[in-house]
ZAMARGU-4260 file (C-alpha; in steps of 0.2 Angstrom, whole numbers, plus 5000, padded with zeros to 4 digits):
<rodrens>
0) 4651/5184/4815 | 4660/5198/4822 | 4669/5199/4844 | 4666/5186/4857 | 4657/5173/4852
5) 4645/5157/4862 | 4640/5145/4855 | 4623/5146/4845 | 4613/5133/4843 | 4608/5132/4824
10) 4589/5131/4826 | 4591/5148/4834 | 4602/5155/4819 | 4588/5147/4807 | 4574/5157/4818
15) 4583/5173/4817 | 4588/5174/4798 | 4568/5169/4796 | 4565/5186/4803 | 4561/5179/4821
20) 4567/5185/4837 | 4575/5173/4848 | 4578/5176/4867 | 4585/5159/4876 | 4594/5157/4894
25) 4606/5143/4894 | 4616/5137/4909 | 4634/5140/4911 | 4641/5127/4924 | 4658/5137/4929
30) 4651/5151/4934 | 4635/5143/4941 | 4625/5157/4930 | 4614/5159/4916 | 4619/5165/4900
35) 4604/5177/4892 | 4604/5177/4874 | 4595/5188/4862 | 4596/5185/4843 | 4589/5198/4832
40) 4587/5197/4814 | 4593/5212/4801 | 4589/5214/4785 | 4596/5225/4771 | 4588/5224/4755
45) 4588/5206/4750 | 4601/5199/4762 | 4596/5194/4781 | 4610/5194/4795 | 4608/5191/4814
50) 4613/5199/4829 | 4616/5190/4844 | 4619/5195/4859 | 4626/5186/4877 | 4624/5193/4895
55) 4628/5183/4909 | 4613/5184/4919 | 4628/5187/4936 | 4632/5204/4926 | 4613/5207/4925
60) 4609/5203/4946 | 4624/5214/4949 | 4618/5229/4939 | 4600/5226/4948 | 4608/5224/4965
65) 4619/5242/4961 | 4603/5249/4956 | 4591/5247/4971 | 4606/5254/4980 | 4606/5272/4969
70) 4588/5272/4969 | 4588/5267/4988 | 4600/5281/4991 | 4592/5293/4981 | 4574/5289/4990
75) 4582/5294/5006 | 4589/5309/4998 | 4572/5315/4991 | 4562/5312/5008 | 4578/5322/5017
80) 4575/5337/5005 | 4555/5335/5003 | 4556/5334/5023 | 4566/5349/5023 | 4556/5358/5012
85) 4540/5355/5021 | 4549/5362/5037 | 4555/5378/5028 | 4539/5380/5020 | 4527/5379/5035
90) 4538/5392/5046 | 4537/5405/5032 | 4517/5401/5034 | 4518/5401/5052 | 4530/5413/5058
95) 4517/5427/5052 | 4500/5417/5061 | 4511/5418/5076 | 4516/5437/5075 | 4496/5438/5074
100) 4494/5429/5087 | 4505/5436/5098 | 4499/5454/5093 | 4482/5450/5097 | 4487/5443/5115
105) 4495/5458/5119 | 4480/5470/5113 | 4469/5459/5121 | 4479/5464/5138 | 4476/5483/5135
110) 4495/5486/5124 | 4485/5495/5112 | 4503/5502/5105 | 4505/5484/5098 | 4506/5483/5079
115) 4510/5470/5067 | 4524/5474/5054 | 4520/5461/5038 | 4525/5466/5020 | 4513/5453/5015
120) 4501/5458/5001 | 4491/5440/5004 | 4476/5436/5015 | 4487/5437/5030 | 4493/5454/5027
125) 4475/5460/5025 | 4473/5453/5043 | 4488/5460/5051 | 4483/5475/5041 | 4464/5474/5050
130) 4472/5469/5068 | 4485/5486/5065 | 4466/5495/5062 | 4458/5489/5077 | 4473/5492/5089
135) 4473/5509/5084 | 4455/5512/5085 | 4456/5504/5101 | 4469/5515/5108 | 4459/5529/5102
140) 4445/5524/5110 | 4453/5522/5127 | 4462/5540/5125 | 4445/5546/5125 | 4438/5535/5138
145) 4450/5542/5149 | 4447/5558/5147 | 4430/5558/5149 | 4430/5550/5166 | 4445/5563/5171
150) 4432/5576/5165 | 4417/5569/5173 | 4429/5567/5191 | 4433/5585/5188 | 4414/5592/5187
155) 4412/5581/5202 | 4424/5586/5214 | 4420/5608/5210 | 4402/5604/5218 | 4405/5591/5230
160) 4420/5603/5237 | 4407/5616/5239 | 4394/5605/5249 | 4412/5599/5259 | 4414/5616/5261
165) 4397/5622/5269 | 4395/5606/5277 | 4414/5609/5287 | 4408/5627/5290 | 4389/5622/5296
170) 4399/5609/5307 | 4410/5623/5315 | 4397/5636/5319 | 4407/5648/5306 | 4388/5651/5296
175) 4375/5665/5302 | 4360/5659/5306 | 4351/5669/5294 | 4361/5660/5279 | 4358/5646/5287
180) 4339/5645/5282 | 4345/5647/5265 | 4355/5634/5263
</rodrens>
């Protein structure tokens, strides 16, 4: 037997170099622990050996306790990134649903000049894309409705100012009588 020994009990040796393994937990008074041990059997051609091996079970709670701290540490850590992941991902989701949005407010207030700037070759770009389409169509459409009325107020007024104008002169005694009749 090789380094810092205990004391093994000589059943357990007799287990062990039958090609059992042992594991046993005896109680150490000074330190008010137990002391694990593993006995493990080795064989090499004809000959068995044994290994055994002592942990104080003090050494082992330790080890546990510094462990729940890493991974207690390492939970918050994860949560902190995966948190701050989910934010960064959901703003470059939303930052183009609200620029859509936004567009759409303003067209839907008669700003047909409003277009969307998304380099987005996604579903979302095909919509900002469509909005873009509408906006213009829109603004065409309004261009033309305004100059239709403008048109229709012009052919208007040329008549009407002529009826204004006999009706002013008829008012004022400035027509013959004979023209009159043919009015």
């Amino acid at each position: 037997m090789y380094g810092r020994t205990s004391k093994i009990e000589v059943q357990y040796l007799k287990e062990v170099l039958r090609g059992k393994v042992v594991y046993t937990t005896d109680e150490i008074m000074l330190r008010q622990s137990q002391l694990i041990t593993l006995g493990y059997p080795m064989k090499d051609g004809k000959d068995y050996g044994a290994v055994f091996i002592h942990i104080p079970s003090f050494s082992v709670k330790n080890d546990v306790a510094r462990l729940k701290g890493q991974f207690t540490t390492l939970l918050i850590l994860a949560l902190i990134i995966s948190m701050a992941g989910a934010f960064i991902l959901s703003s470059i989701f939303t930052n183009p649903i609200l620029k859509i949005k936004e567009a759409a407010e303003k067209i839907s207030k008669g700003e047909y000049k409003t277009r969307i700037d998304l380099n987005s070759k996604d579903e979302i770009g095909e919509l900002a894309n469509t909005i873009n389409d509408m906006a213009a169509s829109l603004e065409k459409t309004e261009k033309l409705r305004r100059e239709f009325i403008a048109n229709v107020t012009h052919e208007f007024r040329t008549p009407l100012g002529i009826i204004k104008g006999y009706a002013e002169a008829l008012y004022d005694d400035l027509v013959p009588e004979e023209e009159k009749r043919n009015i």
